[in-house]
TORBA-457098 format. One record per residue: residue number from 1; x, y, z of N, C-alpha, C in turn. Coordinates in nm, 3 decimals. Layout:
N
[NUM [X Y Z] [X Y Z] [X Y Z]]
...
! end
This chain:
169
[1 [12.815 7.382 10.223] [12.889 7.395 10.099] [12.800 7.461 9.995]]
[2 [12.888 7.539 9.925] [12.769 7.612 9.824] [12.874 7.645 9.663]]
[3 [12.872 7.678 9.587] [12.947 7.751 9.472] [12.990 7.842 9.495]]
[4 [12.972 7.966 9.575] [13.036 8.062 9.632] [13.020 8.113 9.770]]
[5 [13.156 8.182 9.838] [13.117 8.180 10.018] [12.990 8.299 10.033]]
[6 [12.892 8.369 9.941] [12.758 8.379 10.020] [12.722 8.287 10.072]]
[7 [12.669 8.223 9.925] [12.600 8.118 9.974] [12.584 8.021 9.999]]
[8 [12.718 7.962 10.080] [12.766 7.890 10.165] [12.788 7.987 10.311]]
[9 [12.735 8.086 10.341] [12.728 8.159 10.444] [12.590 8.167 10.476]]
[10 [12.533 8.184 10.395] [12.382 8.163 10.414] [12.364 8.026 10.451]]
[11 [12.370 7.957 10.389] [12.357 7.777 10.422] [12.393 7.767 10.560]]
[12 [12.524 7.797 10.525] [12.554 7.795 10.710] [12.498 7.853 10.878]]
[13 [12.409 7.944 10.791] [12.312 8.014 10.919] [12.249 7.971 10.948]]
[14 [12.149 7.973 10.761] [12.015 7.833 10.812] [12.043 7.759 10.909]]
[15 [12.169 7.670 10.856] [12.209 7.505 10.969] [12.198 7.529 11.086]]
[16 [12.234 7.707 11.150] [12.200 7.726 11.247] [12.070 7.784 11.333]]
[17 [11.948 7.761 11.212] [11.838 7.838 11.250] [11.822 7.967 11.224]]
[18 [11.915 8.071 11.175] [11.919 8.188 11.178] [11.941 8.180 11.040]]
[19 [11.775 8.266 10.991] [11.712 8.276 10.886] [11.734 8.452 10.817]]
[20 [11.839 8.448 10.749] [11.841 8.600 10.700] [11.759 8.631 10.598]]
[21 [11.706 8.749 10.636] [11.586 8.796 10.524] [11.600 8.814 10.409]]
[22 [11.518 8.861 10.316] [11.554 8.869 10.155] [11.516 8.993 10.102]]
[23 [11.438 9.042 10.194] [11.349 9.197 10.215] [11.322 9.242 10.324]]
[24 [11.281 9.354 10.339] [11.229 9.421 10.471] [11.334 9.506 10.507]]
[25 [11.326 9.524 10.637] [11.441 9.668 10.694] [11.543 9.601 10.786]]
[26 [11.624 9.717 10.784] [11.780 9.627 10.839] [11.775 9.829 10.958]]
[27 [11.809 9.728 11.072] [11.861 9.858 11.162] [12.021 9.868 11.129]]
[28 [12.110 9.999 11.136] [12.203 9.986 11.143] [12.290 10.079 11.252]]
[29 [12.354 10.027 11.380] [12.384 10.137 11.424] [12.536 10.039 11.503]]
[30 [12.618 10.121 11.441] [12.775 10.108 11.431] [12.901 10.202 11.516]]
[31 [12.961 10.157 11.588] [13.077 10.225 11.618] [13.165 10.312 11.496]]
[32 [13.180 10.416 11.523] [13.234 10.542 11.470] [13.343 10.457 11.395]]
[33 [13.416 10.353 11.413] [13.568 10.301 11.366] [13.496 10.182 11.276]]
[34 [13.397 10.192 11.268] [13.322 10.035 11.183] [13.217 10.166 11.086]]
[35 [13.254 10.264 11.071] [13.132 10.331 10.950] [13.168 10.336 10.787]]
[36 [13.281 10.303 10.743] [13.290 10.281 10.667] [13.251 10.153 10.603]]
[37 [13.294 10.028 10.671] [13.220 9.913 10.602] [13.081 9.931 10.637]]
[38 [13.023 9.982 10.750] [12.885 9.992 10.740] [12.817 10.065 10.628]]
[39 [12.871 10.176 10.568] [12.857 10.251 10.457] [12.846 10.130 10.336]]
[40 [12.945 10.041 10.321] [12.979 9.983 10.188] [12.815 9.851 10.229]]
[41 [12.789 9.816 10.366] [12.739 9.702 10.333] [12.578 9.780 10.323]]
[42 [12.543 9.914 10.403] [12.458 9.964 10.373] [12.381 10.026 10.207]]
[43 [12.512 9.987 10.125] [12.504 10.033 10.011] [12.448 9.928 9.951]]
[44 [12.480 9.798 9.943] [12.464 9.712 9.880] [12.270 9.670 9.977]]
[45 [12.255 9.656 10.056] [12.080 9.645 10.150] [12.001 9.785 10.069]]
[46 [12.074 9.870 10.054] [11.946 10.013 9.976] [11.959 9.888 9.802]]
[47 [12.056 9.897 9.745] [12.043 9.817 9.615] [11.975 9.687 9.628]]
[48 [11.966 9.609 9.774] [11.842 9.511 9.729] [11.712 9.565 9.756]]
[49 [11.658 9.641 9.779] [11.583 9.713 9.825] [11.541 9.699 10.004]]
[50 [11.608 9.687 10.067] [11.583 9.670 10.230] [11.577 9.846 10.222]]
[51 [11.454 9.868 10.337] [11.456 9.965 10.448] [11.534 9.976 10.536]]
[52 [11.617 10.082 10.556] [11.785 10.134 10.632] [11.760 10.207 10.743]]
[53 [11.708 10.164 10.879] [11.735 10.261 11.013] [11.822 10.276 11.048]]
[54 [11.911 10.386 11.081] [11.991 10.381 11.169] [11.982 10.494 11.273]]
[55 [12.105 10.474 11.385] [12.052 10.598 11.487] [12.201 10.691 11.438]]
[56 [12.133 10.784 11.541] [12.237 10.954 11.498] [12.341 10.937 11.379]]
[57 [12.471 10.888 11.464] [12.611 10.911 11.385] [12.630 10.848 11.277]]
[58 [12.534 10.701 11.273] [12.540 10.605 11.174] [12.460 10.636 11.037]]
[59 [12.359 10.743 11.127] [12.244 10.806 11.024] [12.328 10.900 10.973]]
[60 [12.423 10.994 11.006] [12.475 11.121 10.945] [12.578 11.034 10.835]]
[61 [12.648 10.925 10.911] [12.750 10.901 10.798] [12.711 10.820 10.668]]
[62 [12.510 10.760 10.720] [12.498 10.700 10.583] [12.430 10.788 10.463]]
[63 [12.372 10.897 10.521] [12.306 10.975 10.444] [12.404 11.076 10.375]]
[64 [12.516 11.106 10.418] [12.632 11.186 10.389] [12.725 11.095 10.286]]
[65 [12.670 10.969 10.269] [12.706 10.893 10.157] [12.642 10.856 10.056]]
[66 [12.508 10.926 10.057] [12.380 10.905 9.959] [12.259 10.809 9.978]]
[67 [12.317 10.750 10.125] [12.194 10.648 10.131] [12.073 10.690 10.195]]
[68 [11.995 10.668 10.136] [11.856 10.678 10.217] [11.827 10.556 10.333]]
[69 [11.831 10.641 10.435] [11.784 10.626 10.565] [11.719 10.706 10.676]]
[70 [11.686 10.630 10.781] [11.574 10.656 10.894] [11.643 10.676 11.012]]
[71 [11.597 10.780 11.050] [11.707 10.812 11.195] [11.586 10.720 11.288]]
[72 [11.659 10.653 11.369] [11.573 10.606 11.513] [11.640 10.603 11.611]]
[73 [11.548 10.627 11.758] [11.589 10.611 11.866] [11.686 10.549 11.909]]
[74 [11.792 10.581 11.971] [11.859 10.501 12.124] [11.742 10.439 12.184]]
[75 [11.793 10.362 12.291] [11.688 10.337 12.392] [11.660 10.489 12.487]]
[76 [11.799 10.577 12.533] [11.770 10.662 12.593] [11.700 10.744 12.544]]
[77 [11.688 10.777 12.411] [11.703 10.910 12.347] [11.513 10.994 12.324]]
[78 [11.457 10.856 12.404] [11.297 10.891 12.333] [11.271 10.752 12.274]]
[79 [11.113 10.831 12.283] [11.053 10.719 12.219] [10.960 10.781 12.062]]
[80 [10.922 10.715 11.928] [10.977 10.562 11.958] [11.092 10.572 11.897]]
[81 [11.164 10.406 11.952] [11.289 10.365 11.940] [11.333 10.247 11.932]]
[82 [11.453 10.143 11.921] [11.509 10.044 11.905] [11.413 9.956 11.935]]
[83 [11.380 9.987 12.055] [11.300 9.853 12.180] [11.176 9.888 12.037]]
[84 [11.100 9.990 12.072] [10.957 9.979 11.974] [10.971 9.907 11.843]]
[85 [11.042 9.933 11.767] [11.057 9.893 11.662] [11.110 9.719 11.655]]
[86 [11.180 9.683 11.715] [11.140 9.531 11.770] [11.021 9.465 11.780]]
[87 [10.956 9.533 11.906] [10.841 9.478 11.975] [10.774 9.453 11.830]]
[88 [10.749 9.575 11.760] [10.644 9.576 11.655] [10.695 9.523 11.529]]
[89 [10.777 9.462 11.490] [10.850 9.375 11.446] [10.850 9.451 11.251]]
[90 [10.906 9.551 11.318] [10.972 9.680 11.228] [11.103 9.626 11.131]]
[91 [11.146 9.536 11.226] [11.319 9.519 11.149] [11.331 9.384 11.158]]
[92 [11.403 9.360 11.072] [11.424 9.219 10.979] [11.578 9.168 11.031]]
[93 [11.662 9.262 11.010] [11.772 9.236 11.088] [11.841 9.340 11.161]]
[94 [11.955 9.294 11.222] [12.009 9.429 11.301] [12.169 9.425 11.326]]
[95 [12.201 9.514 11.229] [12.410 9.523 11.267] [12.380 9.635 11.362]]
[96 [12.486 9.597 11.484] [12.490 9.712 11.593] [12.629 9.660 11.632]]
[97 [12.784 9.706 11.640] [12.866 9.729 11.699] [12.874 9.788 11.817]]
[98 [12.965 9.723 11.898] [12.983 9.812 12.055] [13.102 9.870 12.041]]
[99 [13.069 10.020 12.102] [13.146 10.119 12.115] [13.286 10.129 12.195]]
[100 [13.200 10.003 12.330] [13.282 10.023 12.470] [13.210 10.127 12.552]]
[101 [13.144 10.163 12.547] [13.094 10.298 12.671] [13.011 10.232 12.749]]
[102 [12.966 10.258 12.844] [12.889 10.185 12.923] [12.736 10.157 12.833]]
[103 [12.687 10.324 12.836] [12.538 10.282 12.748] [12.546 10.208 12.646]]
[104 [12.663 10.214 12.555] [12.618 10.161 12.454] [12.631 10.003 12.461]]
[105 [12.693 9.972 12.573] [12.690 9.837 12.615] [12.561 9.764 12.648]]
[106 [12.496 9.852 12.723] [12.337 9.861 12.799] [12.271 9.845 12.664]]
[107 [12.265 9.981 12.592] [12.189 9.926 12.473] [12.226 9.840 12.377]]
[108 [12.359 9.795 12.360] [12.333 9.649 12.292] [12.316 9.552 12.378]]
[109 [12.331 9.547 12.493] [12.238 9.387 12.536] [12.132 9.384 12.567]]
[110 [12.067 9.501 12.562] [11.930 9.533 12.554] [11.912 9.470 12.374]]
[111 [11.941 9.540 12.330] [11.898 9.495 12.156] [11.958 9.373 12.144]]
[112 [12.032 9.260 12.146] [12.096 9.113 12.166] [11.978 9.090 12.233]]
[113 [11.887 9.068 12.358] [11.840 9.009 12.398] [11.697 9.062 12.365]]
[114 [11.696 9.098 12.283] [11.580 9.141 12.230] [11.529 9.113 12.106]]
[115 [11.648 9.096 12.022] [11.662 9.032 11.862] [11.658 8.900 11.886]]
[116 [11.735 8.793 12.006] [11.727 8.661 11.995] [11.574 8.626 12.060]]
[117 [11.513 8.729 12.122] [11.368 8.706 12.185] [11.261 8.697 12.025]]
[118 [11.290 8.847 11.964] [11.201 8.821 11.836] [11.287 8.710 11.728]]
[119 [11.344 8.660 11.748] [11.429 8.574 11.633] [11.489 8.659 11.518]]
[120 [11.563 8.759 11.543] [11.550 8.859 11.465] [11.705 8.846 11.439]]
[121 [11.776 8.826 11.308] [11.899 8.785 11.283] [12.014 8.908 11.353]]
[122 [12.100 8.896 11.392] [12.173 8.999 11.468] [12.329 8.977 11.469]]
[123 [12.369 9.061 11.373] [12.551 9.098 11.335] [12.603 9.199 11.430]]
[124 [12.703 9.137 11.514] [12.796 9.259 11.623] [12.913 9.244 11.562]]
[125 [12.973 9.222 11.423] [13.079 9.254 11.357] [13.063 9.310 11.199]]
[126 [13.099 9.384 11.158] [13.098 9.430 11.022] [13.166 9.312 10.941]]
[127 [13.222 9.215 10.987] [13.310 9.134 10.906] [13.156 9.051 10.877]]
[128 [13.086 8.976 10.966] [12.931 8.929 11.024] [12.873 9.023 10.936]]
[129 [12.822 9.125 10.926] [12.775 9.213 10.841] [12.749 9.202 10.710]]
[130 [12.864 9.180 10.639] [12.909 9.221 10.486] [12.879 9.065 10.452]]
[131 [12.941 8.962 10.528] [12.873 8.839 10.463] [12.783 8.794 10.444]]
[132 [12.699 8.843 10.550] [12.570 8.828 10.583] [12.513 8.913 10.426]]
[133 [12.573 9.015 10.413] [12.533 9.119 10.267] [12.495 9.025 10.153]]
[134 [12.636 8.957 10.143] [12.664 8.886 10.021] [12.612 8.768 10.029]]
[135 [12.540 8.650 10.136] [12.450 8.578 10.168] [12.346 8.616 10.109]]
[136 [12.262 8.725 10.124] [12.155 8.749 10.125] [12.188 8.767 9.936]]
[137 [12.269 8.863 9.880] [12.272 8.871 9.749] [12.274 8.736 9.679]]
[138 [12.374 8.634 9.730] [12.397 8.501 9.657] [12.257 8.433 9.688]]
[139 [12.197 8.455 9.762] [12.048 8.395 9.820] [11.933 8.445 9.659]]
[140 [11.950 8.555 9.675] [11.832 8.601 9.557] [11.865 8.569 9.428]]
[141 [12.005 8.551 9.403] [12.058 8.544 9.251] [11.972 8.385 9.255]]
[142 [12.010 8.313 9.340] [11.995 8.186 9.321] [11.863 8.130 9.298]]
[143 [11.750 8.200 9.351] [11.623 8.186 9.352] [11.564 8.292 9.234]]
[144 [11.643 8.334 9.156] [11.582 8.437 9.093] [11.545 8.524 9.134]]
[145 [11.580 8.607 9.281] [11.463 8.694 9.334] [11.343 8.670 9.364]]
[146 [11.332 8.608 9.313] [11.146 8.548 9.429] [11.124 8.510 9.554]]
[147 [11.057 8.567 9.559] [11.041 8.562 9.776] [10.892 8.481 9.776]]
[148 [10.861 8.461 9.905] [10.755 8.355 9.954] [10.683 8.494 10.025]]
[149 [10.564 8.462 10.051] [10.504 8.531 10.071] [10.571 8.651 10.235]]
[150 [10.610 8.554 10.328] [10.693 8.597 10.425] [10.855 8.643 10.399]]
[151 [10.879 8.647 10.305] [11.020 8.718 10.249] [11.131 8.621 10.286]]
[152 [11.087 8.483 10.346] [11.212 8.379 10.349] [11.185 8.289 10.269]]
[153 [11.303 8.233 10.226] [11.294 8.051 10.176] [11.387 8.034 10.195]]
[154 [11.404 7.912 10.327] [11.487 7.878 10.388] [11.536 7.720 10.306]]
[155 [11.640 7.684 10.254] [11.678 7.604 10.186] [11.595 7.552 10.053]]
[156 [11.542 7.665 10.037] [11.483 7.704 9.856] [11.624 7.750 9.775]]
[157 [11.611 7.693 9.613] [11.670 7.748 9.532] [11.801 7.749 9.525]]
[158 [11.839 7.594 9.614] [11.955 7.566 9.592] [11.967 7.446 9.544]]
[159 [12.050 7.423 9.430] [12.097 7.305 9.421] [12.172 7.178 9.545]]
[160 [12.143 7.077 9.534] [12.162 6.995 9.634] [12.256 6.863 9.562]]
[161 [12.405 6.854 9.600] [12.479 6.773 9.537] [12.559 6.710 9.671]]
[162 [12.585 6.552 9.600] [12.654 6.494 9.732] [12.807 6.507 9.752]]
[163 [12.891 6.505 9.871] [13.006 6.561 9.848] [13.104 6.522 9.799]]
[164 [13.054 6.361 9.687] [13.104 6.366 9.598] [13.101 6.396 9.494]]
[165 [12.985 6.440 9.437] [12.935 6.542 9.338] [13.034 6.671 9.299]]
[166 [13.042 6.741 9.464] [13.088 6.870 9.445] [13.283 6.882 9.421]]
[167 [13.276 6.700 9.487] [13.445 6.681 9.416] [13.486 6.712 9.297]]
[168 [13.384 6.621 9.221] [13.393 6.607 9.066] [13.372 6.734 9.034]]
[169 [13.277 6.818 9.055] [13.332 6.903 9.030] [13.395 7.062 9.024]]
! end
């Protein structure tokens, strides 16, 4: 429960261990029919200041919208790429939609089992996405923007009321 559904979306991750960042870089690489909300939630991660990867199509349609971003690898496409930037723990979180094609199936359960290996928060819906957006925004309003030295505070900077508290009011 929170005052608004961020951050009561955030709360709700924590509860599940899955700690969304407050800074750092966000990969983004989206099915062609999901680039528009990727556009809108990519807009709002450049305004908190997150670092924006994405690969090819996701890169043309975010930069063709003014955002500054980083083209990176497929897994096929060369190195370095998705996998590297994991390993080396480059990215903070990761929206990746499936296309349906075979590879891109390959490479998202390659990247799924690679994000839950680094603990690395991971959205396969733009709906997942955008809340996750507005989590992270209702997260900083609430703390003032201040980060811990590691860019989390996990049940920092929230008020804590009992649920009869939040009856009243």
């Amino acid at each position: 429960m929170a005052d608004s559904f961020g951050l009561a979306f955030h709360k709700a991750l924590e509860g599940s261990k899955t700690f969304l960042p407050l800074s750092g870089s966000v990969l983004i690489s989206v099915d062609k029919k999901d680039r528009e909300a990727a556009v809108q939630a990519a807009k709002s991660l450049e305004k908190l200041g997150f670092r924006i990867f994405a690969t090819k199509g996701t890169f043309t349609d975010l930069t063709n919208s003014g955002i500054r971003a980083e083209l990176i690898n497929k897994l096929h496409e060369g190195r370095p790429n998705i996998e590297d930037a994991i390993i080396n723990r480059q990215l903070d979180m990761i929206i990746n939609t499936p296309s349906g094609s075979k590879r891109s199936t390959d490479d998202g359960s390659y990247i799924r089992k690679s994000a839950i290996r680094y603990n690395i928060p991971y959205m396969t819906t733009l709906t997942a996405a955008l809340a996750s957006v507005k989590g992270i925004e209702e997260r900083l309003k609430s703390t003032g923007g201040e980060l811990s030295p590691d860019g989390l505070q996990p049940g920092s900077g929230t008020n804590i009321f009992s649920l009869q508290e939040y009856h009243k009011r």
